[in-house]
C-alpha positions in Angstrom: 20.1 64.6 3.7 18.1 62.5 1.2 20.7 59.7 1.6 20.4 60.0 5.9 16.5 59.7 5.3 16.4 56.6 3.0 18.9 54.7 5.3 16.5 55.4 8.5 13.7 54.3 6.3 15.4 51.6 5.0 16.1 50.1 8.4 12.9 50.7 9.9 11.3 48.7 7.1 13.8 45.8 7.4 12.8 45.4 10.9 9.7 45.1 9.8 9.7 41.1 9.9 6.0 41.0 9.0 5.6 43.3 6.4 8.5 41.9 4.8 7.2 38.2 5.1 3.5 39.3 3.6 4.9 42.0 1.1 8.2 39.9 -0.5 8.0 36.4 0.5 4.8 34.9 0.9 3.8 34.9 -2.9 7.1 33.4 -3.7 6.2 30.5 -1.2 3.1 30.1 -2.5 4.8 29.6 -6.3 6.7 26.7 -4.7 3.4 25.3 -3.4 2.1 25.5 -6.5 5.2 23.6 -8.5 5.1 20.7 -5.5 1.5 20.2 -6.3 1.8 20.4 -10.2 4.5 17.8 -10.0 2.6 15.6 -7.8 -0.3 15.8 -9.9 1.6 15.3 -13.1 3.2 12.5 -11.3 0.4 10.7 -10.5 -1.0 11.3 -14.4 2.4 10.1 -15.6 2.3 6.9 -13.8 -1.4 6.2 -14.8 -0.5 6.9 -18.5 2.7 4.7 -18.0 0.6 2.2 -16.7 -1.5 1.9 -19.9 1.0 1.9 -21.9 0.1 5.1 -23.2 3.2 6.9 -25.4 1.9 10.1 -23.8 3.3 9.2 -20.9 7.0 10.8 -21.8 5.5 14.3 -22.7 5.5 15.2 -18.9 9.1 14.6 -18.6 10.0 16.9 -20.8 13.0 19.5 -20.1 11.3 22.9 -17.7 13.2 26.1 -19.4 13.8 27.8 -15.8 14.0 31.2 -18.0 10.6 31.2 -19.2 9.6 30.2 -15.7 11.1 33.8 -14.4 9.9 35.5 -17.3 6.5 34.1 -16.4 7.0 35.2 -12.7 8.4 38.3 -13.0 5.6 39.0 -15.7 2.7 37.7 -13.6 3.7 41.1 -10.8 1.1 42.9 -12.7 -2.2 40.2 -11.7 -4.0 42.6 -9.2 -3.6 39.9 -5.7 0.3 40.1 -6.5 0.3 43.4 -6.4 -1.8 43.6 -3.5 0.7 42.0 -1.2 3.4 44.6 -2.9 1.0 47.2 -1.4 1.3 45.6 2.1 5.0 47.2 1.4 3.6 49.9 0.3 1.4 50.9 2.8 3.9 50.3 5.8 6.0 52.3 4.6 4.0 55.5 3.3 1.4 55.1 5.5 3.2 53.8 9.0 3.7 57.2 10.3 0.1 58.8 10.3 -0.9 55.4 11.9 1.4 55.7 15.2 1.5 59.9 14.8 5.1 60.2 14.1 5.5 62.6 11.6 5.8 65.2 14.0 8.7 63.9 15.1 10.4 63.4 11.6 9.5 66.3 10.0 12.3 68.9 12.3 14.6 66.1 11.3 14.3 66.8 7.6 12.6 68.2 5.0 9.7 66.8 4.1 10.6 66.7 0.0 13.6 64.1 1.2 11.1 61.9 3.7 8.7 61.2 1.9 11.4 60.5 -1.3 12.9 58.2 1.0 9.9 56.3 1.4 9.4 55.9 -2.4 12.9 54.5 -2.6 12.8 52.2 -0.3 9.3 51.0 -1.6 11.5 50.7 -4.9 14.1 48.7 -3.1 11.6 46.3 -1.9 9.7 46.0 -4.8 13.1 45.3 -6.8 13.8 42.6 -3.7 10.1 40.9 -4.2 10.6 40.6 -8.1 14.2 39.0 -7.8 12.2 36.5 -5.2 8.9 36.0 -7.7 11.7 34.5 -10.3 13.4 32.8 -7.2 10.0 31.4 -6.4 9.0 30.2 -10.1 12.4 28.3 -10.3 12.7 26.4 -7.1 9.0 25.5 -8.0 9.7 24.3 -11.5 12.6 22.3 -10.0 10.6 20.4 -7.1 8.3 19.5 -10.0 11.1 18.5 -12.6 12.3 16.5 -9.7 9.1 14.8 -8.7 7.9 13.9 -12.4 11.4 12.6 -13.6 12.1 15.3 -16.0 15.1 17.6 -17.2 15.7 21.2 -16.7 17.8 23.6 -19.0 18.1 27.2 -18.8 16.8 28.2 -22.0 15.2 26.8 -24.5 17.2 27.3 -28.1 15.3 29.6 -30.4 13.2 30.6 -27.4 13.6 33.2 -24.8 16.7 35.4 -23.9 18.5 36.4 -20.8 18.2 40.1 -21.9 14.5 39.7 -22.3 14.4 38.9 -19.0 16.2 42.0 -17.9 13.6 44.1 -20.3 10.8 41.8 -18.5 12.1 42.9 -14.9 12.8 46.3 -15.8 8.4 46.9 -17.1 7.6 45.6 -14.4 9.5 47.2 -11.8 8.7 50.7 -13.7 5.2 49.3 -13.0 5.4 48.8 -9.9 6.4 51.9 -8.9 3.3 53.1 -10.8 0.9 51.6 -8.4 3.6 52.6 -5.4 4.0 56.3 -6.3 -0.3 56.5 -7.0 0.0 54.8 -3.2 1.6 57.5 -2.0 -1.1 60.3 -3.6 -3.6 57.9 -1.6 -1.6 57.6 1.6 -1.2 62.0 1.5 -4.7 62.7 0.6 -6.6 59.7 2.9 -3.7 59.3 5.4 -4.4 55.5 5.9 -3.1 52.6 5.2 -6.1 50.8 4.5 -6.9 53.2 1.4 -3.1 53.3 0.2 -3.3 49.2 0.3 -6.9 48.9 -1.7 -7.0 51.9 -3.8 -4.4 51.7 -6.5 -5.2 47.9 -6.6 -9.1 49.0 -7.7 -7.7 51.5 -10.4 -5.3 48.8 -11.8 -8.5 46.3 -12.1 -10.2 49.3 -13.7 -7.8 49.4 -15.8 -7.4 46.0 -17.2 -11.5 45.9 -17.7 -11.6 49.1 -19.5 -8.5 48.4 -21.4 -10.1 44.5 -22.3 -13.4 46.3 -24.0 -11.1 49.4 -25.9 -8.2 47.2 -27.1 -11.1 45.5 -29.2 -11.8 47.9 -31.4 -7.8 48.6 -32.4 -7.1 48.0 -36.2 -3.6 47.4 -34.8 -3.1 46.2 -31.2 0.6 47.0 -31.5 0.0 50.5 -32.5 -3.0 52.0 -29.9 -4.2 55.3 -30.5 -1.9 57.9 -29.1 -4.7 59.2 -26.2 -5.0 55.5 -24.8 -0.9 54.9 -24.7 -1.0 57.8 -22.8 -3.7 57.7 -20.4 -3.1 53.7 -19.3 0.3 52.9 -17.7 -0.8 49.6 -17.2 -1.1 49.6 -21.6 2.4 51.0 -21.7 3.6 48.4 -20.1 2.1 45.7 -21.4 3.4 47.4 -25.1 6.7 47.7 -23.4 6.5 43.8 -22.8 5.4 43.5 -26.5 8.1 45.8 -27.8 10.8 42.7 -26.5 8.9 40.0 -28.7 10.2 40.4 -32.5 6.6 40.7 -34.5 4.8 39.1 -37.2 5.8 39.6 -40.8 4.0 42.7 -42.1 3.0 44.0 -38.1 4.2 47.1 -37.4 6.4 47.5 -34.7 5.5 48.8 -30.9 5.9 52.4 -30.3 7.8 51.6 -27.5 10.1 55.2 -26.8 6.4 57.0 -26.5 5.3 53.9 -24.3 8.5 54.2 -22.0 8.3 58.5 -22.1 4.7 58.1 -20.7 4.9 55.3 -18.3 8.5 57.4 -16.6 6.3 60.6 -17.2 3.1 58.8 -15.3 6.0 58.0 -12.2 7.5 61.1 -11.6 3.9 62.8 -11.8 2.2 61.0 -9.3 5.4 61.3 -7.4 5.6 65.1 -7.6 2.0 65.4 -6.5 2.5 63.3 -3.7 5.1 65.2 -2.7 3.3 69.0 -3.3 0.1 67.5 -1.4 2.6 66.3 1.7 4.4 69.9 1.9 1.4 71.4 2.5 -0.3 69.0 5.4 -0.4 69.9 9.0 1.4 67.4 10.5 1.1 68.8 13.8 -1.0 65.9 14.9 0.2 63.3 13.1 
């Protein structure tokens, strides 16, 4: 039955041509803006410095690591406006069905634990879709500028990142993203709107960053935060799950990463079961 209600979901949301074009594609686009207008600009610089006869002129050219460029893209899903247009996703699909009052039409189809799972997963399908195109987008930018400045490209540079931290990278932030999606769905229950499910978890991740940029201060150890703050931020437990796949310093301790991972899981499946208890108990019969 769960299985039957994520492939109806999952359909509905694929013919969904806008949502999908705002939600997964139109930040990757932009990325590829941005790379043809860095190497233009840089372009333009290198030929003034060639010009002149200035020596300088060669750093532009040198070789773009397209790992780090997915790292950096896949990394950069946690910046509030990306995640915003991840909520577009979001809010189609949690929140499409008090908009055109068709719950009561799903709910004799199937239970309502397995529906409103279904929506979660497909959210998680999509968000897995939009990170694979983020690192899609960061690459075919970093070529169109490698291509418009003169310089090389290599996958990786030696000594530098690795193909499994890029799995790690990708894995945080898909984890985090279905933080935000699985608070959506709380939102989408309680306010039944769109609107709220799209703006709300966005606020409480910018609240987060600003509280966590005046606590972090005060750690003796920002690799080690005090257990009550690792527990109560999932956007901290990521980032220390980001830090976690960097070796540290000589004589820093290492991340806490299990208690990190426990919390930010812990922090999903939470917000997922309350969604789900506040959705059993709704009457639908108007919606």
């Amino acid at each position: 039955m769960l299985a039957d209600a994520f492939a109806a979901e999952r359909l509905r949301f694929f013919k969904a041509r806008g949502t999908l074009f705002w939600s997964l594609m139109f930040v990757p686009m932009v990325s590829v803006v941005i790379g043809l207008i860095q190497g233009l600009l840089m372009r333009g610089l290198l030929a003034r410095a060639a010009a002149q006869g200035n020596p300088s002129a060669a750093l532009g050219r040198e070789p773009i690591s397209l790992l780090n460029q997915c790292i950096d893209s896949v990394s950069g899903s946690n910046f509030f406006i990306v995640q915003l247009f991840f909520l577009v996703a979001a809010s189609a699909i949690l929140a499409g069905d008090y908009r055109w009052e068709t719950w009561r039409f799903l709910t004799p189809r199937n239970t309502r634990t397995n529906l409103l799972l279904a929506k979660l997963g497909v959210f998680g399908l999509a968000a897995a879709i939009g990170l694979v195109l983020l690192a899609v987008g960061g690459i075919v930018g970093s070529l169109a500028s490698a291509a418009l400045t003169g310089g090389g490209v290599e996958w990786a540079k030696a000594g530098g990142n690795t193909n499994a931290q890029l799995a790690g990278i990708f894995g945080i932030a898909w984890l985090e993203t279905m933080t935000v999606g699985a608070l959506a769905a709380v939102i989408a229950v309680t306010t039944r709107t769109g609107l709220a499910a799209l703006l709300a978890p966005v606020g409480v991740w910018i609240v987060q960053g600003f509280a966590l940029s005046q606590i972090t201060r005060g750690f003796e150890n920002p690799l080690q935060p005090p257990l009550q703050y690792l527990l109560g931020f999932p956007a901290l437990q990521a980032d220390m799950l980001k830090a976690a796949l960097t070796p540290p310093d000589p004589g820093m301790a290492a991340v806490n990463w299990p208690v990190a991972l426990a919390a930010l899981l812990a922090w999903i499946a939470g917000l997922t079961a309350l969604a789900v208890w506040l959705f059993k108990r709704q009457d639908l019969t108007r919606e």
